[in-house]
C-alpha positions in Angstrom: 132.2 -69.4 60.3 132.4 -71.6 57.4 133.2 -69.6 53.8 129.9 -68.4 52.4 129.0 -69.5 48.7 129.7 -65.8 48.3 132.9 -66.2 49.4 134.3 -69.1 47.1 132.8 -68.0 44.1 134.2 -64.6 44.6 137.7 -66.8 45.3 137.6 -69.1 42.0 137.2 -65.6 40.0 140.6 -63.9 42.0 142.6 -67.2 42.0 142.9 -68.1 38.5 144.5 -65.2 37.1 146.9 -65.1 40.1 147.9 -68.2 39.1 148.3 -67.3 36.0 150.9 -64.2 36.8 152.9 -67.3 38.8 151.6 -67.4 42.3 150.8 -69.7 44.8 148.7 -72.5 46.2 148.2 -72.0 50.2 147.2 -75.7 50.8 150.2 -74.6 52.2 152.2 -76.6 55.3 148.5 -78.8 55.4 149.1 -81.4 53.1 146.4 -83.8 54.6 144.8 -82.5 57.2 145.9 -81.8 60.6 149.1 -83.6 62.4 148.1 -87.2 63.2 150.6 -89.0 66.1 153.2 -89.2 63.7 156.1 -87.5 65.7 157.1 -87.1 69.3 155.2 -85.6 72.0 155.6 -81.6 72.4 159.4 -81.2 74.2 160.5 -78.6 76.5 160.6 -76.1 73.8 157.0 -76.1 73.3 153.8 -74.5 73.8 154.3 -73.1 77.4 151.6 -71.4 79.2 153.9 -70.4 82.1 157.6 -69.3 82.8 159.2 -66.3 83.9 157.8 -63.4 82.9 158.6 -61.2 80.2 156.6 -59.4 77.6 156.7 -61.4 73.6 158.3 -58.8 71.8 161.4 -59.8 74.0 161.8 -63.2 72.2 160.7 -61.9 68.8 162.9 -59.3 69.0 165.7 -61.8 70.3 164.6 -64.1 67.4 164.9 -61.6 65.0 168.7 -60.7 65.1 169.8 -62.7 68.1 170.3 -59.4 70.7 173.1 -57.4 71.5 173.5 -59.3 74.6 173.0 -63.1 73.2 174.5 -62.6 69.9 177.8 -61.8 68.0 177.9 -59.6 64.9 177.1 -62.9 62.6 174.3 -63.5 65.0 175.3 -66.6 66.2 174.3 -66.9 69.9 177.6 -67.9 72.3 178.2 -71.0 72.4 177.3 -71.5 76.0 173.7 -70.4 75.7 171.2 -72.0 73.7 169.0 -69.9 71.4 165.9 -71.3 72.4 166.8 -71.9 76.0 168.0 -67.8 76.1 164.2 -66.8 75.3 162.4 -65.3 78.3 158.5 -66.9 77.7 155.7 -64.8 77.6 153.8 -64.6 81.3 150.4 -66.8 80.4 150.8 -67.0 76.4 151.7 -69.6 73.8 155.5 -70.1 73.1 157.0 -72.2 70.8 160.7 -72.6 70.3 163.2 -75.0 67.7 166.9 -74.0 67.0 167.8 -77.6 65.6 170.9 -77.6 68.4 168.6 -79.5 71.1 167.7 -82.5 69.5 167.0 -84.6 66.6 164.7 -84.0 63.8 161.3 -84.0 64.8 162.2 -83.0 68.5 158.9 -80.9 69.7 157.4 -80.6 66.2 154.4 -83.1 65.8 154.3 -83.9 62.5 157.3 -84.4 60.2 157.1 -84.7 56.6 160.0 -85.9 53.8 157.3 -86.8 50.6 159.7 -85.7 47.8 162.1 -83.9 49.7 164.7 -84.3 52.6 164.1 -82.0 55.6 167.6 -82.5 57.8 169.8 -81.0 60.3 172.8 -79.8 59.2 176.1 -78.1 60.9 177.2 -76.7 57.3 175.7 -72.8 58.2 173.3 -71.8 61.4 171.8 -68.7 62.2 172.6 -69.5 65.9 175.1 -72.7 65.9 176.1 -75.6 65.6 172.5 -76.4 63.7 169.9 -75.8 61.4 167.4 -77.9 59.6 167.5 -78.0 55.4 165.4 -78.3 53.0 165.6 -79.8 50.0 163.2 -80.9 47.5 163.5 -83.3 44.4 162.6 -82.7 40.7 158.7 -83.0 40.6 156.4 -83.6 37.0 153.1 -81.8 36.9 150.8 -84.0 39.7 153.4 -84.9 42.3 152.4 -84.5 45.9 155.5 -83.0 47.9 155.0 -82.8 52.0 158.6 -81.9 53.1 157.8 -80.0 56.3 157.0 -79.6 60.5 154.4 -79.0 61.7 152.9 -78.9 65.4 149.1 -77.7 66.5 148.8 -75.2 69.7 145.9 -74.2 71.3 143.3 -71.2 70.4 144.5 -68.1 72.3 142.0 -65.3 74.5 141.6 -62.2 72.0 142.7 -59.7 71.6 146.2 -61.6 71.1 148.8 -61.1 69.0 150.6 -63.9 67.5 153.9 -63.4 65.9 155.3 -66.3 64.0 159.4 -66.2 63.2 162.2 -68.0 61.6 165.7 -67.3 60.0 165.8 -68.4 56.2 168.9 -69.3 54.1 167.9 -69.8 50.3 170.5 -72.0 48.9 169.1 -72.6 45.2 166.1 -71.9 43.5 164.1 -72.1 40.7 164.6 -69.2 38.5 161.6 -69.4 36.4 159.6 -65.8 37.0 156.4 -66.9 38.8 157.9 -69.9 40.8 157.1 -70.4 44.1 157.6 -72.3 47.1 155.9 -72.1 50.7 157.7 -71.5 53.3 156.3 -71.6 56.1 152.0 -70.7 57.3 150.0 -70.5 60.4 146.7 -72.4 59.9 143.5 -72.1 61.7 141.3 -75.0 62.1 137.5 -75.4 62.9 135.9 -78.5 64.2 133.7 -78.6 61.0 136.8 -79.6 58.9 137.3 -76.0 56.9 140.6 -74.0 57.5 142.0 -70.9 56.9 145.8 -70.5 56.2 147.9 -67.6 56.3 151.6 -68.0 55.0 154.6 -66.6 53.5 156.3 -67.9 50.5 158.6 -67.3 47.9 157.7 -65.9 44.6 160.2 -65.9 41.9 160.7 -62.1 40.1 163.5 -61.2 37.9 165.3 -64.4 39.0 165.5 -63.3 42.2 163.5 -65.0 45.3 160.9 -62.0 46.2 158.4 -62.5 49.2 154.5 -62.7 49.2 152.0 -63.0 52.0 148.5 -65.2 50.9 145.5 -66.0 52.9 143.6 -69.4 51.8 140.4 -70.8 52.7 139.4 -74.5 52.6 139.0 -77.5 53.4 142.0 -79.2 56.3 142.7 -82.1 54.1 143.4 -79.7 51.0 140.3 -80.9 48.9 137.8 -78.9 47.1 134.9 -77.5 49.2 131.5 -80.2 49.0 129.9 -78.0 45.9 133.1 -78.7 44.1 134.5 -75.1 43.9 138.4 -74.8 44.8 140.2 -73.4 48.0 140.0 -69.0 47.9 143.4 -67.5 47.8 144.0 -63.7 48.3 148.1 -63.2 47.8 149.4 -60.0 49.6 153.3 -59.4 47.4 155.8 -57.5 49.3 157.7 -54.7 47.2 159.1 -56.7 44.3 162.4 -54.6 45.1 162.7 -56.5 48.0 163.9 -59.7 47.5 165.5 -62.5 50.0 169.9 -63.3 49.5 170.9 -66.4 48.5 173.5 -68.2 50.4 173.0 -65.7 53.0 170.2 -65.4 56.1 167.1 -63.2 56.9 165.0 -62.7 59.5 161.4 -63.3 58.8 158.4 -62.8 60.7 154.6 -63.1 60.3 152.2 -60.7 63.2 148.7 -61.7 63.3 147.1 -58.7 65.0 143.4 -61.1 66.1 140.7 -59.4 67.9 137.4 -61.0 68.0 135.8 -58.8 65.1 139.1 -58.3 62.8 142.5 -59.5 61.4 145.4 -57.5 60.6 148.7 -59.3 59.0 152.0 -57.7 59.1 155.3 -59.5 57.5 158.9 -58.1 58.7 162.2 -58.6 57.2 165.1 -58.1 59.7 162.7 -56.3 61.8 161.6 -53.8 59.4 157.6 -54.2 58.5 157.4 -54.6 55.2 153.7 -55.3 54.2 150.8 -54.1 56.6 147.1 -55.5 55.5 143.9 -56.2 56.8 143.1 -60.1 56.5 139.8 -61.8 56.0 139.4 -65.2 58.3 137.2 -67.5 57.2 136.5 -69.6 60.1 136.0 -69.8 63.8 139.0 -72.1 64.7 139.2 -74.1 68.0 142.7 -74.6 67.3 146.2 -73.9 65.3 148.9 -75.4 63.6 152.2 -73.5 63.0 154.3 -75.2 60.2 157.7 -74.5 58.5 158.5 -76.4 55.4 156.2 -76.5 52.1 153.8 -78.8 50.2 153.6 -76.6 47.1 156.3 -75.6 44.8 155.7 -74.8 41.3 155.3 -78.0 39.1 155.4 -77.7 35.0 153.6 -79.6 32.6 156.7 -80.7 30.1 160.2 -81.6 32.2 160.6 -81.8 35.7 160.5 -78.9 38.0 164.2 -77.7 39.7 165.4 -78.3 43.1 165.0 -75.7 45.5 167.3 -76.1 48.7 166.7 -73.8 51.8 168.2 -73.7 55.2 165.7 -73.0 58.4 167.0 -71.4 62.2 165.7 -70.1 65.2 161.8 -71.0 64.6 159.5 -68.9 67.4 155.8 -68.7 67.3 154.6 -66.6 70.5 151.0 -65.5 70.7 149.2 -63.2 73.5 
């Protein structure tokens, strides 16, 4: 359904001192409104409806530490096998699959984006070799528009489903402030009336150190305000500020979307442990999805320029059934 006026007037009085204490803006991988034909047509690695059977967990749970039988203790799969060409694919669901090894930059991904940022494969570090794809974004004043991500839509899946959306994350630099934040990657859900809501993980700077947060936003697709003028709604979820990501080092995220058709439940795990369990609040009836990793919000300041954040991305699985 579209957001009540209830709804976005109780949103604008939670979001402004959220973004006060430093969080974040879940216009999230959108930047514009939904893929256009910018990119290639979906590859071999994407949405497939078929294949050989095998439940999703078994490619989540592959995509989250490589398995004991496709990985070595670094958790790079052997060189012989692919990562995404090991997955089994789920018997009649969505599957979507990037490793950076298979081809270029965008490959399956619809829509790719490099507005104040690079977004490149790279052979310096993989999760699963020789590849990954990274991230880098420039200094930014207060005002700049930054797109620097992939993105790819997939169809609407029969509830109950679950959909559980994974990738392996390398922050390389960041920007200290407390409060910063980048987005890192979001699944949004689209209507055929324009309005979308988002739910995504980002970074959210504590103590220096690059903690985790799960937000759900409400809007409209293109980012703008909604036709009465009032902004976006954002509800952020933190994870335990103790828990916070390594630099220079990788982690296995993963965002479950438990969907029937009367509620939403959002689960985030790090390295397979489930670290934040919460009910969730769609604001929409979507006819369709886009998946995105990448960002088009980092925190901007008003004096200076903001600092670079650089992050590497691996084994990117979305499954949902």
């Amino acid at each position: 359904m579209r957001p009540s006026r209830w709804r976005i007037e109780r949103g604008v009085l939670a979001l402004a001192p959220a973004l006060l204490g430093g969080c974040f803006d879940f216009d999230a991988t959108m930047a514009g409104g939904p893929p256009g034909d910018s990119g290639s047509e979906a590859g071999p690695d994407a949405t497939d409806a078929g294949g050989s059977p095998a439940e999703p967990g078994d490619a989540i749970a592959d995509a989250q530490g490589g398995g004991p039988s496709d990985a070595d203790a670094d958790g790079a799969v052997d060189a012989g096998r692919a990562f995404c060409a090991s997955l089994a694919r789920p018997d009649g669901g969505l599957f979507f699959c990037d490793d950076f090894d298979e081809h270029a930059l965008p490959g399956s991904w619809q829509y790719y984006g490099e507005t104040a940022g690079t977004l490149l494969e790279t052979d310096a570090a993989a999760r699963s070799a020789p590849r990954s794809a990274e991230e880098t974004t420039m200094p930014l004043t207060s005002g700049e528009p930054i797109d620097v991500a992939l993105r790819t839509p997939l169809p609407v899946p029969a509830l109950p489903a679950t959909l559980t959306f994974a990738f392996s994350l390398e922050p390389l630099q960041i920007d200290p402030t407390a409060g910063a934040a980048i987005v890192l990657g979001a699944v949004d859900f689209l209507d055929s009336a324009g309005y979308r809501y988002t739910v995504g993980l980002a970074i959210n700077v504590a103590s220096g150190q690059p903690a985790l947060a799960l937000g759900e936003q409400s809007g409209l697709a293109d980012g703008g305000s909604f036709p009465d003028g009032a902004p976006p709604t954002f509800v952020n979820h933190p994870l335990p500020p103790t828990l916070t990501l390594p630099t220079n080092a990788w982690t296995d995220l993963a965002i479950e979307i438990d969907w029937t058709t009367t509620t939403l439940e959002g689960k985030v795990r790090v390295n397979g442990a489930t670290q934040l369990d919460v009910p969730l609040d769609m604001s929409v009836q979507p006819t369709s999805i886009q998946i995105g990793i990448g960002t088009s919000y980092v925190t901007e300041y008003a004096t200076g320029t903001s600092p670079v954040w650089a992050l590497r991305y691996d084994n990117v699985v979305f499954t949902g059934q």
